[in-house]
C-alpha positions as CSV (number, residue, x, y, z in Angstrom):
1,X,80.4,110.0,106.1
2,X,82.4,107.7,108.7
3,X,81.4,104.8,106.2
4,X,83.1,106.1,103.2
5,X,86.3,105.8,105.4
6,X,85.6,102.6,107.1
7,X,88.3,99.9,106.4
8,X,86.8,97.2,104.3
9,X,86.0,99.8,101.8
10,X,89.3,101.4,101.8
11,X,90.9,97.8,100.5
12,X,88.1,97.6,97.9
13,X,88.6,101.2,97.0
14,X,92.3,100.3,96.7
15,X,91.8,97.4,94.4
16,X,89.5,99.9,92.3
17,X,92.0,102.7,92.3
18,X,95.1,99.8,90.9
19,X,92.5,98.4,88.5
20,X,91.7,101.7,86.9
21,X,95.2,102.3,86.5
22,X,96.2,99.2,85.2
23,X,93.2,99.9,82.4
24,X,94.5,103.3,81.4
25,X,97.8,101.9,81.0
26,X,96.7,98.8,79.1
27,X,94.9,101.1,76.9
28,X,97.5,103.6,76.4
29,X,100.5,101.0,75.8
30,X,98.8,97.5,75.0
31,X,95.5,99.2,73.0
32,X,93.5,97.1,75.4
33,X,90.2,97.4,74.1
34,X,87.2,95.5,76.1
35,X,89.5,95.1,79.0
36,X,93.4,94.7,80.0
37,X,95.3,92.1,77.9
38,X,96.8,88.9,79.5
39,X,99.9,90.3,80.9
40,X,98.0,93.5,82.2
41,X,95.4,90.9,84.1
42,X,98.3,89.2,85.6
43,X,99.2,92.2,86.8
44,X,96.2,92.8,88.4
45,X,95.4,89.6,89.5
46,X,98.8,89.9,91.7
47,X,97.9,93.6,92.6
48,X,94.7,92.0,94.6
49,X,96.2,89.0,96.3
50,X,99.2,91.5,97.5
51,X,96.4,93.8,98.7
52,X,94.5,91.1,100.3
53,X,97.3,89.4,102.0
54,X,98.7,92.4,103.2
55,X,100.3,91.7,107.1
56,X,98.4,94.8,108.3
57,X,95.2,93.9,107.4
58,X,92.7,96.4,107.5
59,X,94.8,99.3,108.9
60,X,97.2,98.5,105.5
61,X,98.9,102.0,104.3
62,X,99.3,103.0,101.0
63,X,102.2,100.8,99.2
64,X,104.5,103.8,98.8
65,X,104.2,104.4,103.2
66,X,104.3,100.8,103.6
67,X,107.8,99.7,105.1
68,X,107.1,96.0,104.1
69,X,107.5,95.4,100.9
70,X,105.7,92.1,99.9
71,X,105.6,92.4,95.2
72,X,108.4,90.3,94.2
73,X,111.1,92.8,92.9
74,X,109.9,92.0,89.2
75,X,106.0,92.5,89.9
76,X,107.3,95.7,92.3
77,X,108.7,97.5,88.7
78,X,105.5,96.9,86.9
79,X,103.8,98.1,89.1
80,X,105.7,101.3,89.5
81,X,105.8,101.9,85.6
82,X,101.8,101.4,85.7
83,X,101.5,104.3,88.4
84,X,104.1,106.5,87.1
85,X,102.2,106.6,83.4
86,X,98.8,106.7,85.0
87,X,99.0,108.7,88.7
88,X,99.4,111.9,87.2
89,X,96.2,111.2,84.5
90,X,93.9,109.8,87.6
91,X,93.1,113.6,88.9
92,X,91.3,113.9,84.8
93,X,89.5,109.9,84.4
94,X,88.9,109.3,88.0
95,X,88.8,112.3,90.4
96,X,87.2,111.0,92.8
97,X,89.6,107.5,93.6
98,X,92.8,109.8,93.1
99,X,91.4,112.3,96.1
100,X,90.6,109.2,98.0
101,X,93.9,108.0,97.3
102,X,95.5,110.8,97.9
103,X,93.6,111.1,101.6
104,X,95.0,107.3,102.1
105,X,98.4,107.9,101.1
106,X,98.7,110.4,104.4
107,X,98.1,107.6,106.3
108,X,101.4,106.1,107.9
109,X,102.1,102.5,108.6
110,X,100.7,101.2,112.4
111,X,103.1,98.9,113.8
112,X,103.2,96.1,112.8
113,X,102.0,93.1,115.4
114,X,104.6,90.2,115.5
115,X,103.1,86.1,115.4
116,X,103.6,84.3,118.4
């Protein structure tokens, strides 16, 4: 069970979770058929390097609990309309990534460890 929880799949499972909503909203609004449409890839394309960048690694928080804020303001309101539309529609296409995001949304930011 500890594996399911262990860090490296928590970021993958995070990239899942914003991929799936970025599909349900490309379908809903774009009528993305075999997969997002440009601007929707885009989207997700800067999702993943904002995930994998993140400055706290593998102990990142959920985005909402996270007090840096590293999507440029434009990217940041794309994102928010994407999980607005499709948050409340994950519990019905993807139980299982919405409970697991809603477990890793409880957790809270560590500090954050400052370069030398």
């Amino acid at each position: 069970m500890i594996g399911l929880f262990s860090a490296e799949r928590r970021l993958r499972r995070e990239v899942t979770t914003v991929q799936a909503m970025i599909g349900m909203y490309c379908r809903a609004h774009h009528g993305g058929g075999a997969g997002p449409c440009a601007e929707c890839r885009e989207l997700l394309q800067y999702a993943g390097q904002r995930i994998a960048r993140c400055p706290f690694g593998a102990d990142k928080p959920t985005c909402v609990n996270c007090p840096v804020h590293c999507y440029v303001p434009a990217m940041r309101e794309r994102v928010r309309v994407v999980m607005r539309y499709a948050g409340p529609r994950m519990a019905w296409r993807h139980p299982i990534l919405a409970l697991f995001h809603l477990f890793d949304g409880r957790r809270s930011a560590p500090p954050l460890k400052r370069r030398s």
